[in-house]
C-alpha positions as CSV (number, residue, x, y, z in Angstrom):
1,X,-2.0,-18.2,-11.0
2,X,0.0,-21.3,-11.9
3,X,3.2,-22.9,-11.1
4,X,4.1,-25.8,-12.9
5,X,7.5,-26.8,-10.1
6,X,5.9,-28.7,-7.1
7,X,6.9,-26.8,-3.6
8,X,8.7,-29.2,-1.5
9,X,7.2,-28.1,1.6
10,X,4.1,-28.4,3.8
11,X,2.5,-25.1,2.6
12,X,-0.7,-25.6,5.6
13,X,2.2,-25.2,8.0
14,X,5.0,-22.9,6.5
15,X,5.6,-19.6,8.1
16,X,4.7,-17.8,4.9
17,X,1.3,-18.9,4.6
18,X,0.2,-19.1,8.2
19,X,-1.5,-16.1,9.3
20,X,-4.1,-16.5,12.3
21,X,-7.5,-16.0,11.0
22,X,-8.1,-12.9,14.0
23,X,-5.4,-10.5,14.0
24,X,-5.6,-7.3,16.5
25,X,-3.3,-4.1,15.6
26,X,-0.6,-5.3,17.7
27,X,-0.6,-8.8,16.0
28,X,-0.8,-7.7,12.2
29,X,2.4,-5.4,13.2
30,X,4.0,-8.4,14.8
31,X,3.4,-11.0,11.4
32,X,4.7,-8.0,9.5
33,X,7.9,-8.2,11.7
34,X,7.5,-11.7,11.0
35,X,6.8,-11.7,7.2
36,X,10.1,-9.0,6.9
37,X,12.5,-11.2,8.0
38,X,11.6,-14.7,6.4
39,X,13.5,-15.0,3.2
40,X,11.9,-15.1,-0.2
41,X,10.8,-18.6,-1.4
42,X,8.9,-18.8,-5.2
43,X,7.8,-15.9,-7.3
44,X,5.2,-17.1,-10.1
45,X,5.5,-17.6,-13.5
46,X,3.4,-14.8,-14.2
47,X,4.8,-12.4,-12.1
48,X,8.2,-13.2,-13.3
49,X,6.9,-12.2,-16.2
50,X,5.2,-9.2,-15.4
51,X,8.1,-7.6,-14.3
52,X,10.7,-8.7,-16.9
53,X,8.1,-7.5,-19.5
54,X,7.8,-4.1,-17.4
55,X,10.0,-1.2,-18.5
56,X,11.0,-0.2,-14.8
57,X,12.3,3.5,-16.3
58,X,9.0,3.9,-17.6
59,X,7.2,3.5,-14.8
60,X,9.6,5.1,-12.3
61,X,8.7,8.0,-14.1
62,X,5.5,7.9,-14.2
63,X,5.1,7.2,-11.2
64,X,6.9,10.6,-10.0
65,X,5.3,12.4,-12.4
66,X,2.1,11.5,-11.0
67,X,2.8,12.3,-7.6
68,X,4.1,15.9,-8.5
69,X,1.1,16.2,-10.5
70,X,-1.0,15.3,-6.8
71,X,1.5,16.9,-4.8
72,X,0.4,20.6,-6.9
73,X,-2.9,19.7,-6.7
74,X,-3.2,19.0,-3.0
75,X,-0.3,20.6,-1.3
76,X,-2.0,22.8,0.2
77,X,-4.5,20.9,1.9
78,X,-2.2,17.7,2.5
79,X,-0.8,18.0,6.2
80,X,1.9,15.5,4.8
81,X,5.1,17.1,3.4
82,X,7.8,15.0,1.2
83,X,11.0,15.4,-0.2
84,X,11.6,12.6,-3.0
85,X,15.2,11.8,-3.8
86,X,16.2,10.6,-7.0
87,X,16.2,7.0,-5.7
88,X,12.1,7.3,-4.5
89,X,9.2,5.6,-6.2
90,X,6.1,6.7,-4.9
91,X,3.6,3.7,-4.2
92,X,0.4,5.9,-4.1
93,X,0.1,9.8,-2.9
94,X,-0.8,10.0,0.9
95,X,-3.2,12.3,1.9
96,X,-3.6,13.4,5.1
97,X,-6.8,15.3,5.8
98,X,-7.3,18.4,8.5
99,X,-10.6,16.3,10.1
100,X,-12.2,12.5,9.5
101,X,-15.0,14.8,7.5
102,X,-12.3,16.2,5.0
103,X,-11.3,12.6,4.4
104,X,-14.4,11.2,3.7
105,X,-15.4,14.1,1.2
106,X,-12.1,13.8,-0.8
107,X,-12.4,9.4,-0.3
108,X,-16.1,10.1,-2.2
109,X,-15.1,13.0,-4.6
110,X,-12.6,10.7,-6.0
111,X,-14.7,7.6,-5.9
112,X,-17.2,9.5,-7.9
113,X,-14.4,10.5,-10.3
114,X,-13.6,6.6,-10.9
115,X,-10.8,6.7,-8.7
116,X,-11.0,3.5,-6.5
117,X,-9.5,4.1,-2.9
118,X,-8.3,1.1,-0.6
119,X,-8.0,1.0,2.9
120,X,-4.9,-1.6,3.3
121,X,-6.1,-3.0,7.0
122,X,-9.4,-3.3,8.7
123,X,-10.5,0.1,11.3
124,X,-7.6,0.4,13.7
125,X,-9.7,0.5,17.2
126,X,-9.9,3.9,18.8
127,X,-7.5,3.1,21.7
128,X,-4.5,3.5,19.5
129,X,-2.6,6.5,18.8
130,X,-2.4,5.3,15.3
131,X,-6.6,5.5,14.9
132,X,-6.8,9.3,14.7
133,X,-3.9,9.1,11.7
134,X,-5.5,6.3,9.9
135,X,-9.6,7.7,9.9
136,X,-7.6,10.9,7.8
137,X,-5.0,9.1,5.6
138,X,-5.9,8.6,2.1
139,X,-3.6,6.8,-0.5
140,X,-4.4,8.1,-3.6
141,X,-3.0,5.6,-5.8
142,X,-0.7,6.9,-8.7
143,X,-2.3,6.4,-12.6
């Protein structure tokens, strides 16, 4: 990536690129907080131009039609229900198995398939409510 404007700030001590090196659940939803609320500063060269070269329409609507296309196919397995409304645009399709075991299956059946699957945070531990929900959530990313 490159940016040919010099930042005038100290970027080893701005609050958008300090995060501490050990975060714990409770933390990484805290610098999310955090993060949400800071306004934005620079946006690259390149990803200015990734998105003025994007047609949005395009991909709005293929991103809907993908998840229609994965909501048919797993609807009846996923124990996730949605309504979209005209406004939505789907990020990825999330699964949420019956058991861990279902998870894993479906996480390797679409691996095999050349589907790469990304966990978007490290294990949550087992004390937390949110553990149970996380070891079956799948986000089946939208092609």
């Amino acid at each position: 990536m490159y940016i040919n404007k010099k930042v005038s700030f100290d970027i080893d001590n701005d609050d958008y690129t300090y995060v501490p090196k050990v975060l714990n659940y409770d933390e990484i939803c805290q610098n999310e907080i955090r993060i949400d609320n800071l306004d934005m500063k620079f946006m690259s060269e390149t990803t200015y131009k990734l998105f003025k070269d994007t047609d949005l329409v395009f991909e709005k609507t293929k991103r809907k039609s993908a998840f229609q296309n994965l909501e048919k196919i797993y609807n009846d397995t996923n124990c996730l229900n949605f309504t979209l409304n005209d406004e939505d645009v789907p990020f990825c399709y999330p699964y949420l198995a019956k058991s861990e075991e279902d998870a894993d299956k479906l996480v390797d059946k679409l691996k095999n398939n050349g589907i790469t699957i990304y966990r978007y945070w490290d294990k949550i531990p087992d004390s937390y409510n949110e553990s149970i929900f996380y070891k079956r959530l799948i986000a089946i990313p939208l092609y």
